[in-house]
C-alpha positions in Angstrom: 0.0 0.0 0.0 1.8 3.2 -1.1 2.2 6.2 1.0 0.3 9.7 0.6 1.5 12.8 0.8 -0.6 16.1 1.9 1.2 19.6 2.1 0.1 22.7 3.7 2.5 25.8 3.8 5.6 23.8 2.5 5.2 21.4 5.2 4.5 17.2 4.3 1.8 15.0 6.1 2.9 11.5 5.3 0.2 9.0 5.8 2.1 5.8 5.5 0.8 2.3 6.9 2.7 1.1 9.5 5.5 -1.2 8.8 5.4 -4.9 10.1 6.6 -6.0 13.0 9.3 -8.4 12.0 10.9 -5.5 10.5 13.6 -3.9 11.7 13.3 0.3 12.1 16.3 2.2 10.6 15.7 5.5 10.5 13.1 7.9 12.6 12.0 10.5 10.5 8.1 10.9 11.8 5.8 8.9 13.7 3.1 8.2 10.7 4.5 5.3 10.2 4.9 3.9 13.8 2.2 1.0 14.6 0.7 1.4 18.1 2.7 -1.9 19.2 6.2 -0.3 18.4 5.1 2.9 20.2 4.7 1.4 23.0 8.0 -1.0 22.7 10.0 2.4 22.6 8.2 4.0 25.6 8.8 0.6 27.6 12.4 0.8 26.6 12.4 3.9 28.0 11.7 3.2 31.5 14.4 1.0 31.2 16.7 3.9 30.0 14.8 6.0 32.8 15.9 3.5 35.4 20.0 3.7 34.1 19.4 7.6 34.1 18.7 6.8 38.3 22.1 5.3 38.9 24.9 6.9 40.6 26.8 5.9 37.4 24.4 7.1 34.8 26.3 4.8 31.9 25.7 1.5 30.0 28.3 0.2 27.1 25.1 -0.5 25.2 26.5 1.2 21.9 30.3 1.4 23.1 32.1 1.6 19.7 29.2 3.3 17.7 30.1 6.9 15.5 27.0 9.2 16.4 27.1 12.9 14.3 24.8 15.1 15.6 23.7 17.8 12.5 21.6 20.5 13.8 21.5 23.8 11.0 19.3 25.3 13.3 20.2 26.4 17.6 18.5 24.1 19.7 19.2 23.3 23.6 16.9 21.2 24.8 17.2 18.8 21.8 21.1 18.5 21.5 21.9 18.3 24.8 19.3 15.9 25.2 20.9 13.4 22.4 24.1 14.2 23.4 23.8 12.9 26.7 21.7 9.8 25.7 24.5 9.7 23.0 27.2 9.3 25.9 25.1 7.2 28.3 25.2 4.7 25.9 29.0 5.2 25.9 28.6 5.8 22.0 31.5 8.2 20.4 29.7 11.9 19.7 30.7 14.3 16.7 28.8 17.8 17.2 28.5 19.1 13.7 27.2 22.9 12.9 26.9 24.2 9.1 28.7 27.4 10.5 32.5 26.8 9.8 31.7 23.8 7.5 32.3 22.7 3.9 28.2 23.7 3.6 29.4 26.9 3.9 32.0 26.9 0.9 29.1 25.2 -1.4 28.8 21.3 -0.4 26.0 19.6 -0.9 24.4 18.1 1.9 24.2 14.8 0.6 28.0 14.8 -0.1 28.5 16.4 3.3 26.9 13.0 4.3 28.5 10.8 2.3 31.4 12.5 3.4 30.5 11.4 7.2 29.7 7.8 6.0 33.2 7.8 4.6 34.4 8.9 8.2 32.5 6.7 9.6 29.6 7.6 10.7 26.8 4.9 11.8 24.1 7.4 12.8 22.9 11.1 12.1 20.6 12.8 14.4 19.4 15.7 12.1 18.0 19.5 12.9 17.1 21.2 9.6 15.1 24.4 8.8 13.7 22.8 5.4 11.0 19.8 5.5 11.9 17.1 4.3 15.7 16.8 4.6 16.5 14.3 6.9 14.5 12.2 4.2 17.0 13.1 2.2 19.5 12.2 4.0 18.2 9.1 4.7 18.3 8.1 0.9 22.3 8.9 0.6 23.3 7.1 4.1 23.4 3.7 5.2 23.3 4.2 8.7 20.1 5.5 10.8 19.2 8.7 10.6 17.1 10.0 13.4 14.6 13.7 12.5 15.9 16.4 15.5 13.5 18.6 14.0 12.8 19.6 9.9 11.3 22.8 8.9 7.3 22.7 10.1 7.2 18.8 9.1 7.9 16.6 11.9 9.5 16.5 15.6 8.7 12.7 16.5 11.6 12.3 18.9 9.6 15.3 20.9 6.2 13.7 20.6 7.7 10.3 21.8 8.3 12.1 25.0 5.4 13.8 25.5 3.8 10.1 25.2 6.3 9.1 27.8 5.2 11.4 29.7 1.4 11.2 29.7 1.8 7.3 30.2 4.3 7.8 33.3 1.9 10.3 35.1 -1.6 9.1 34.0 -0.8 5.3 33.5 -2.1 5.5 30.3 -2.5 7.8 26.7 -5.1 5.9 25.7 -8.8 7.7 26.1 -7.2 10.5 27.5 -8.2 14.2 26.3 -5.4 16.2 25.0 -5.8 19.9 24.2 -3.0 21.4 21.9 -3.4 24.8 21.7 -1.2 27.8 19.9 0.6 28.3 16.6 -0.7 24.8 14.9 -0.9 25.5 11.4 3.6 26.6 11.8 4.0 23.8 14.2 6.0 20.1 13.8 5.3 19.3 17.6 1.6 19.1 16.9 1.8 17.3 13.5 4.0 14.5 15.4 2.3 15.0 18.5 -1.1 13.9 16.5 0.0 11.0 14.7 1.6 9.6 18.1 -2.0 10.3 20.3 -4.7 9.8 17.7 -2.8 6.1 16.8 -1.9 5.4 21.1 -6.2 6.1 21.4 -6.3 10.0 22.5 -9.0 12.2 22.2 -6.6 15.2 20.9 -8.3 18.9 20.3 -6.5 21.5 18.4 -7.3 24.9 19.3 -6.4 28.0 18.0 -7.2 30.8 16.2 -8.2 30.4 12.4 -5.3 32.4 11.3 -2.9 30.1 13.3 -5.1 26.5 12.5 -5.0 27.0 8.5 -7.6 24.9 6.6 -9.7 23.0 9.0 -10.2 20.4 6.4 -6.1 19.1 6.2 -6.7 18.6 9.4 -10.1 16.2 9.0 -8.6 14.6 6.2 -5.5 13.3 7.7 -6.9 13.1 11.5 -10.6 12.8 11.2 -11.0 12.1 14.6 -9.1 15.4 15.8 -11.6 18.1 16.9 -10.8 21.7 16.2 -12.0 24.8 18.4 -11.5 28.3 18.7 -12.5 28.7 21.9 -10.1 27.5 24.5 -12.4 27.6 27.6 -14.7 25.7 26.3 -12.3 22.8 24.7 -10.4 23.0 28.6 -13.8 21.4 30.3 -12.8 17.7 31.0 -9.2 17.5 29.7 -7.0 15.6 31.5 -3.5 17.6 29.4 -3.0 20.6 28.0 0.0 21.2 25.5 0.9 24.7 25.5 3.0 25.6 21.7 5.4 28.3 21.4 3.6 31.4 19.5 7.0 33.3 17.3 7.0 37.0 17.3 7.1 36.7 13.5 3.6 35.7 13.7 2.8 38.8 14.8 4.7 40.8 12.1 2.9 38.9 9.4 -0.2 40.0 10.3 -1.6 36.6 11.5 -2.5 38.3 15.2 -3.9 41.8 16.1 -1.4 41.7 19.0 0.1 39.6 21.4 -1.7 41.0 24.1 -5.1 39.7 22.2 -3.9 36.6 21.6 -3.2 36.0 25.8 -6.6 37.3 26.6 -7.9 34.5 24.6 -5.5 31.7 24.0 -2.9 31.6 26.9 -2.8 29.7 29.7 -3.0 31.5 32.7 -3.7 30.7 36.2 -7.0 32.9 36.4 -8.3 30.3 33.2 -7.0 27.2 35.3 -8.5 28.2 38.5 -11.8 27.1 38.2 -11.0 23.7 36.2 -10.0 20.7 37.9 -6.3 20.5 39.3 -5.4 17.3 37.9 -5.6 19.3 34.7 -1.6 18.6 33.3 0.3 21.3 31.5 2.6 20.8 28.7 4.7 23.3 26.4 7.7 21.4 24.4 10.0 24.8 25.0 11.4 27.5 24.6 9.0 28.7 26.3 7.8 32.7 25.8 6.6 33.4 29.6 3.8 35.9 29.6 2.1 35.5 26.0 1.4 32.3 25.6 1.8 30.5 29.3 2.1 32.3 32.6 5.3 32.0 34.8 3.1 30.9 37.5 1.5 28.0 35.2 5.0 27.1 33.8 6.1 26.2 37.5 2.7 24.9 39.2 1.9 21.3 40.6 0.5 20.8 37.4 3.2 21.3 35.6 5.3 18.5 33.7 7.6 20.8 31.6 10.6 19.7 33.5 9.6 16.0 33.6 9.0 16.6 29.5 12.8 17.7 29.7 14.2 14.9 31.7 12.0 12.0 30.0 13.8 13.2 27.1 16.9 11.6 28.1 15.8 8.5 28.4 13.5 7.9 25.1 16.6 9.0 22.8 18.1 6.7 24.2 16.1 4.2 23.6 15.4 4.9 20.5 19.4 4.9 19.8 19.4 1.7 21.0 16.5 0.4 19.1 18.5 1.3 15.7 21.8 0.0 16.5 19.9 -3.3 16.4 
């Protein structure tokens, strides 16, 4: 059964069936085509990883020998740092690479950049890039794994892995659980990889957002008909057991898709006046950086309810398993 392909605003929906089980993953690029059986393999390996994380001696020689390059052609914290250290704890060899300073910069091609790393010896690529699409790319002209860090508005499925983690490790479950993502969907690769991983792990996920930030309701439908979409975030906040807070860009703003950013608090932030008077087992999310006073309150970011830390740590620990799942 071939795969199909939807784009909105330069970013790809894949909607491929998931692969069979006796196969072995190479790469991670997205989580469209991730059955619900290997999800939850990579979350349980996790716990496992989660539990080595514990130790006084936070190290296993689980991929002792192996060449991991980490590419990232965009700045990122959370995420490098994160696979670095789940790099190391496997007591795998690290390469930080960075366009800036690079033969990219003189006029290489990036698949001869990573050709170039195969011939250096390379066995997997964990892969940032401001275009969609280019760790598929990349996946074509190398042998080894490549795992998608993060490409253009496509896909994040390393972050939506965690935030699957998560909801399982402090709920016990994802499944029939009601997820609100609200914010800057239509620009976002949290959400897109964030919906395949809920909708196929049996959440009820709402989108909320304004129109100018949702885009056609209809990709939506199409390639998650069981997503609801709202504008009103009150009203979509009544019985949800998480909320996913996404980072709103002050480009937004300058484009013209907001009145201001003091508009789009009043009616789309998270504050701790909205929270008060919903139940306090209501979890918050926000996959970071986060911009403190537009589109989640300091107070919120830090509350009992809170699990951005937890998202941080629990990132640790499902890179590494999913580093360990590839190296077979």
């Amino acid at each position: 059964m071939p795969a199909t392909e939807t784009l909105i605003d330069g970013a790809v929906a894949r909607s491929t069936p998931p692969p069979p089980e006796t196969v072995r993953r190479r790469h991670v690029l997205d989580l469209d085509d991730f059955s619900r059986e290997e999800i939850g393999e990579v979350l349980d390996t996790a716990e496992s990883m989660k539990e080595v994380l514990s130790r006084e001696i936070k190290q296993v020689p689980a991929l002792r020998g192996k060449n991991i390059v980490n590419m990232f052609f965009e700045e990122s914290t959370r995420t490098r740092i994160s696979f670095e250290l789940a790099a190391r704890a496997l007591s795998a060899n690290v390469v930080n690479f960075t366009a800036k300073g690079s033969s990219v910069e003189k006029g290489e091609s990036l698949a001869d950049t990573v050709r170039t790393l195969q011939a250096l010896g390379a066995d997997m690529i964990v892969m940032r890039h401001s275009h969609s699409g280019a760790p598929y790319m990349v996946a074509q002209h190398f042998r080894g794994s490549v795992l998608n860090a993060g490409d253009g508005r496509h896909a994040h499925p390393t972050q939506a892995l965690l935030d699957l983690y998560t909801i399982r490790e402090k709920l016990g479950r994802v499944e029939g659980t009601k997820v609100v993502i609200v914010g800057d969907v239509v620009h976002s690769r949290v959400a897109r990889s964030n919906l395949w991983g809920l909708t196929r792990m049996g959440a009820k996920v709402t989108l909320c957002a304004p129109p100018t930030l949702l885009g056609p309701q209809q990709f939506w439908k199409t390639t998650w008909p069981q997503v609801n979409i709202s504008h009103n975030l009150d009203e979509s906040l009544e019985g949800a057991d998480v909320v996913m807070a996404l980072r709103l860009q002050k480009e937004r703003q300058q484009a013209g898709l907001l009145p201001s950013l003091r508009e789009y608090s009043r009616f789309f932030a998270l504050t701790a006046e909205r929270l008060e008077h919903l139940d306090n087992r209501l979890l918050v999310m926000h996959p970071g950086p986060m911009n403190e006073g537009v589109e989640i309150d300091p107070d919120v970011a830090t509350s009992t309810q809170s699990l951005i830390e937890e998202q941080v740590t629990n990132g640790v620990a499902v890179r590494m398993a999913l580093l360990y799942r590839l190296a077979g």
